[in-house]
N, C-alpha and C positions, 0 to 999 in steps of 0.2 A: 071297333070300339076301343081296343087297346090303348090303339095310336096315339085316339083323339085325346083319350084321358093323361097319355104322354105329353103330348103337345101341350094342353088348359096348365101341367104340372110345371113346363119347361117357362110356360110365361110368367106365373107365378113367380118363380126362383128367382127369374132375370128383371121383375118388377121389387122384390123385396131387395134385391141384390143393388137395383140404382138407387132404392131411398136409401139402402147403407152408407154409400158412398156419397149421396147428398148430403146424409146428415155428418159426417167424417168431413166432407167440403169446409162446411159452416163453421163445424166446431174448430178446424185449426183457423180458417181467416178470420172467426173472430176475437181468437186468442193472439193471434200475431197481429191484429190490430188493436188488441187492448197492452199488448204490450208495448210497441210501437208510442202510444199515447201515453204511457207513464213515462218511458225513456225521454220524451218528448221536452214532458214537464219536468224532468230531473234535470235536462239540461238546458232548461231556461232558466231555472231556480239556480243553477249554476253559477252559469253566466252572470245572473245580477249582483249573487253574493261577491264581497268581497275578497279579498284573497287575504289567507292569514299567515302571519309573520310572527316568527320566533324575537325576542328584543332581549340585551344587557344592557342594564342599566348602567353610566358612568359614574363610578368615582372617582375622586381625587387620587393626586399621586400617595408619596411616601410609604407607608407600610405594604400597598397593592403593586406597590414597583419595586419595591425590597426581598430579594429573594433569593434564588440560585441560574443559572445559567446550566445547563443541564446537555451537553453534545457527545456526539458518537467519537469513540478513539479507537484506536488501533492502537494492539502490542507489537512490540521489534526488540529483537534479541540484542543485546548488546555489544556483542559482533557477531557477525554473521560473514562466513569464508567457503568459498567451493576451490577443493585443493584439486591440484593438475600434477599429472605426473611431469618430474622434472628430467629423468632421464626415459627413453624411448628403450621396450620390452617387452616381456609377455609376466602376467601375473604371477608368480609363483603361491603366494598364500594370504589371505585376506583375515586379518582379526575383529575388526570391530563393522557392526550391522545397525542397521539404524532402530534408533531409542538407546542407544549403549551411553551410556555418560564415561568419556575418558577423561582422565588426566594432562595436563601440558606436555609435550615429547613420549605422551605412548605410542608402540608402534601399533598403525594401523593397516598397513600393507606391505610386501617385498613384492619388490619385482626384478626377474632374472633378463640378465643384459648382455647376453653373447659377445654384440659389436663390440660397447663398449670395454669389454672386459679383454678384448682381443685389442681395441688398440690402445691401452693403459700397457699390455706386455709390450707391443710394439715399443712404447715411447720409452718404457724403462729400458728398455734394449738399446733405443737408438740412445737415451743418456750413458748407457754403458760406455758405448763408442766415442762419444765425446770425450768423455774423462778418461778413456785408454787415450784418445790424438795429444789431450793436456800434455798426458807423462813423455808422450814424445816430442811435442814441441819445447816440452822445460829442456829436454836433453840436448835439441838443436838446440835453444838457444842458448843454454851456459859452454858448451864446446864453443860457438860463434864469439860468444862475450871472451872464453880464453884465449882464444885463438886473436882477436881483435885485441885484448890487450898487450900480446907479445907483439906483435908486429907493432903498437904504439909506441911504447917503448924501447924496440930497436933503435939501433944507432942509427943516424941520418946518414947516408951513401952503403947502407947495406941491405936496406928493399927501398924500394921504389915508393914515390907519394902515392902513385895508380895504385899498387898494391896495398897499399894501407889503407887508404880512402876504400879501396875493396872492402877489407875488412870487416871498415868500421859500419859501409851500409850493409853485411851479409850481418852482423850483430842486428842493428835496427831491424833487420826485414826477420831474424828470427826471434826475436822481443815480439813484431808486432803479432807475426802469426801465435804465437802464445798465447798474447790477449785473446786473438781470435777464438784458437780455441777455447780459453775459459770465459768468452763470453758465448761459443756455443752452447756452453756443459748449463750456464744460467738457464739458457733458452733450452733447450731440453727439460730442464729441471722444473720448467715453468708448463710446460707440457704436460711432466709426467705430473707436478702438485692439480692443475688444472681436473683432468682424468680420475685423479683420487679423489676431488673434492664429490666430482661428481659420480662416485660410486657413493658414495656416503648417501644421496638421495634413490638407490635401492632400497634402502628405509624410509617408508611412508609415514611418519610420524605428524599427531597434534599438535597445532601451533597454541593452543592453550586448553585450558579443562572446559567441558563443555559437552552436549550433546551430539549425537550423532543423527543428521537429521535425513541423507538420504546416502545409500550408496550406490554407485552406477557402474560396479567390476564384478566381475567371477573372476577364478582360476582358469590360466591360460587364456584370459581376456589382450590381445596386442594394445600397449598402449604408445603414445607419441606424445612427447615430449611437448610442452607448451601447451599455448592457454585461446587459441582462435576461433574460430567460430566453426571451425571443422574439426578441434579435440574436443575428445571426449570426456569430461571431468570423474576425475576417482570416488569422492565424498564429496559433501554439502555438510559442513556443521554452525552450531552456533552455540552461543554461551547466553544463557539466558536467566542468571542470577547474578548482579541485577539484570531488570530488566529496564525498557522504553516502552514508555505509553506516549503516542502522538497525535494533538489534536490541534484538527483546522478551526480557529477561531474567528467568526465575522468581525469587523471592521466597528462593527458601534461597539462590541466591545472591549477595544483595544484599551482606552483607558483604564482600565477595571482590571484586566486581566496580562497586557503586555510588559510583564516586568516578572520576576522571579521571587520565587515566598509564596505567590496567593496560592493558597489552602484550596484541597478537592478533595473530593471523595468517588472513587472509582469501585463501580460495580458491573455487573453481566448476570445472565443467565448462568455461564458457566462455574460462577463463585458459590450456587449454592446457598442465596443470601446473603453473603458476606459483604462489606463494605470493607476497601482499604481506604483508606485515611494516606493522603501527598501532597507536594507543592509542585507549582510549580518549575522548571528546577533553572531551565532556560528559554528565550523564545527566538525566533527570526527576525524581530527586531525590524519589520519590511511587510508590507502588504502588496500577497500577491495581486498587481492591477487584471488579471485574469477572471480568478475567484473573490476577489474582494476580502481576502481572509488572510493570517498570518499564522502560522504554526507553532504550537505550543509545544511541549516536553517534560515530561515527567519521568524523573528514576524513581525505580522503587525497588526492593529488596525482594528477591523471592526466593529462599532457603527451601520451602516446602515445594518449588516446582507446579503452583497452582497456575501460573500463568504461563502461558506457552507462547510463541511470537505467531504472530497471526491472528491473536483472538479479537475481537468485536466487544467495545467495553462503551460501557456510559460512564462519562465524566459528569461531574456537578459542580461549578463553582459556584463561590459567595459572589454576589455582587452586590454593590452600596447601593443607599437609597440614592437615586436618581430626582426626586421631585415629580418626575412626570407621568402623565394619566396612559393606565394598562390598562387594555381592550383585549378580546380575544383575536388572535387572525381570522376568524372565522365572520367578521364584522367587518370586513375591507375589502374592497371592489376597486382593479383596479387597471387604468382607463391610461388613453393618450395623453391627458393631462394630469396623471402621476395618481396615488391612492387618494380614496375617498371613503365616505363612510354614509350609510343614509340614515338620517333621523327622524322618527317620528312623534310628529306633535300631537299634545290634547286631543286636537279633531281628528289624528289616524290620517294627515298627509306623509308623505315622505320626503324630505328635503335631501339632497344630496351635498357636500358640500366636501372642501380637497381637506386633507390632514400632510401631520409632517410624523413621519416615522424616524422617531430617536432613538431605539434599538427594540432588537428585531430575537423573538426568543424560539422560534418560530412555531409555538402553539400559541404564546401571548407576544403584543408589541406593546411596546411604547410609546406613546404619541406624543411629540414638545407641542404642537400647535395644533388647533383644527376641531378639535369634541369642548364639552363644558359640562360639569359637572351635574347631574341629572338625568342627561340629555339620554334618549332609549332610543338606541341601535340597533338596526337590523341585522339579526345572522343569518348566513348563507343566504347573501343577496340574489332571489333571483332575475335572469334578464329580461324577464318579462316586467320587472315594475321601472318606471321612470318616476321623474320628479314630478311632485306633483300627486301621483296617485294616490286615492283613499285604502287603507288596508285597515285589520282588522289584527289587534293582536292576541294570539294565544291565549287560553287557559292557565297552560303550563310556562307562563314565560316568566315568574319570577323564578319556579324553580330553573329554571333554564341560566337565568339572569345567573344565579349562584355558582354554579355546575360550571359555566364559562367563566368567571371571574377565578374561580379557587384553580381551572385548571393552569392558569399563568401564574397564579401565585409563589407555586412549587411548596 
């Protein structure tokens, strides 16, 4: 009887246990089919809608094309020198470390010169010798000159013409060795000046005032003389009051900008706020055909040391009004057949059609030809719309329209 009542329990269990799982079946397939049929219909409803597009509106030139010119520079020291040792030795003492500001002709390093100092004795030594043979060939030669003038003056038949003619070239030959010698004592002399000059460079000294920007010596560091691509260089400095600010200018705005005077206003991060106020000062006068740009230059005065060479600066120049219609870049699409711009009419088609880019700011452009006054362009054209297609614009597209207008404004 146990069993049985075991058994009637076990069927039970295993009959409530499959409608569990019946009803568990049911309730996810028809949840993943009711979801399935909403996803369905969202993207049918998708599909029919149109696609919506952000537009700026165009205006006309003059005050919308009048503005600044706004590009990245770079600072550069106004000299900049990596000095080499000029005589070959080992370090003796190092004075100045980098950030140090010296003076023109401070000394900045000695270096001890065994060789050379060993053959500077030599050559004074060997000039010694030279100006000792001088005094002996002046001796030979004035004994030869007397001696050659007594026998010239003798009477004829009391020496011989052989013997005089003797004379007269033992004088010549000891004249010339004289010269010799005092043109050896020159050359000697030229030796031992040479050797001194070049102990004088055991003094590492600045070639002008300036900072110290890196040093590459210790003590007892061997250095070698000259400047190749296997010496080792002593310092790196530069002088950086004034300084150079250098910028690559595009090509549409050469007329505007390539000439010396036009006014800029240079800023960074690093200034803290600050704007410096500069001109132009010279340009390269040449566009590189590479980059399509030509190089600008500005001095500017930095007493307080706020500019360093290497820093990262935004330039802003004036530029004149131009006449022609600014668009943002962000409205130009642009194809095998050169920039284009797509616009959309009354009914929400898109027309595509080519423009002519007259300078180029690169958040706003210029356009001489190609847009008309009204006309609502597409930003951030995407590749999915062609000519032709119906879209649908924005809520937010006049504020858009503004926001893209004021940002080429400057």
């Amino acid at each position: 009887m146990p069993s049985e009542h075991l058994s009637r329990s076990l069927q039970r269990a295993a009959g409530v246990f499959a409608i569990v799982l019946l009803l568990a079946f049911l309730i996810a397939f028809f949840t993943r089919w009711h979801t399935q049929r909403l996803l369905r219909r969202e993207t049918d409803a998708s599909a029919g809608a149109l696609p919506t597009v952000d537009v700026v509106v165009v205006h006309g030139g003059g005050a919308a094309a009048a503005g600044s010119l706004t590009l990245p520079g770079e600072t550069a020291a106004w000299f900049e020198s990596t000095i080499y040792a000029r005589v070959s030795g080992y370090v003796a003492k190092w004075y100045a470390d980098i950030g140090d500001h010296v003076r023109a002709g401070q000394l900045l390093a000695t270096i001890d010169t065994p060789e050379l100092d060993a053959e500077l004795l030599a050559a004074q030594a060997q000039l010694r010798v030279a100006q000792a043979q001088v005094k002996v060939k002046e001796a030979d030669a004035a004994f030869a000159a007397s001696t050659y003038e007594r026998w010239r003056d003798s009477p004829k038949g009391v020496v011989s013409e052989q013997e005089r003619e003797d004379k007269k070239a033992g004088d010549a030959s000891a004249a010339a060795q004289l010269e010799a010698a005092r043109a050896q004592v020159n050359l000697e002399q030229a030796d031992v000046d040479r050797l001194s000059a070049f102990e004088q460079f055991k003094r590492v000294t600045a070639p002008y005032a300036g900072t110290v920007i890196e040093r590459r010596i210790d003590i007892g560091n061997l250095v070698t003389a000259g400047s190749s691509g296997n010496t080792t260089p002593l310092y790196r400095m530069a002088q950086d009051d004034p300084i150079r600010v250098f910028v690559d200018v595009p090509q549409s705005a050469a007329a505007d900008l390539m000439r010396a005077g036009v006014a800029a206003r240079i800023s960074g991060a690093d200034l803290s706020g600050r704007t410096i106020t500069a001109t132009i000062t010279r340009t390269s006068d040449a566009i590189d055909p590479k980059a399509r740009t030509f190089r600008a230059e500005l001095d500017i005065p930095n007493r307080d040391r706020q500019l360093v060479p290497g820093l990262y600066v935004q330039v802003a120049f004036a530029l004149q009004d131009s006449g022609m219609t600014q668009v943002p870049a962000a409205a130009l699409v642009f194809s095998a057949g050169g920039p284009k711009v797509a616009a959309v009419s009354r009914d929400g088609t898109v027309r595509f059609h080519s423009v002519t880019i007259g300078r180029d700011d690169g958040e706003a452009v210029e356009l001489s030809a190609g847009v008309n006054d009204g006309e609502r362009l597409v930003l951030n054209i995407s590749s999915q719309l062609s000519d032709g297609d119906k879209v649908r614009i924005s809520d937010g597209a006049a504020a858009g329209s503004s926001l893209a207008m004021g940002a080429g404004a400057h």
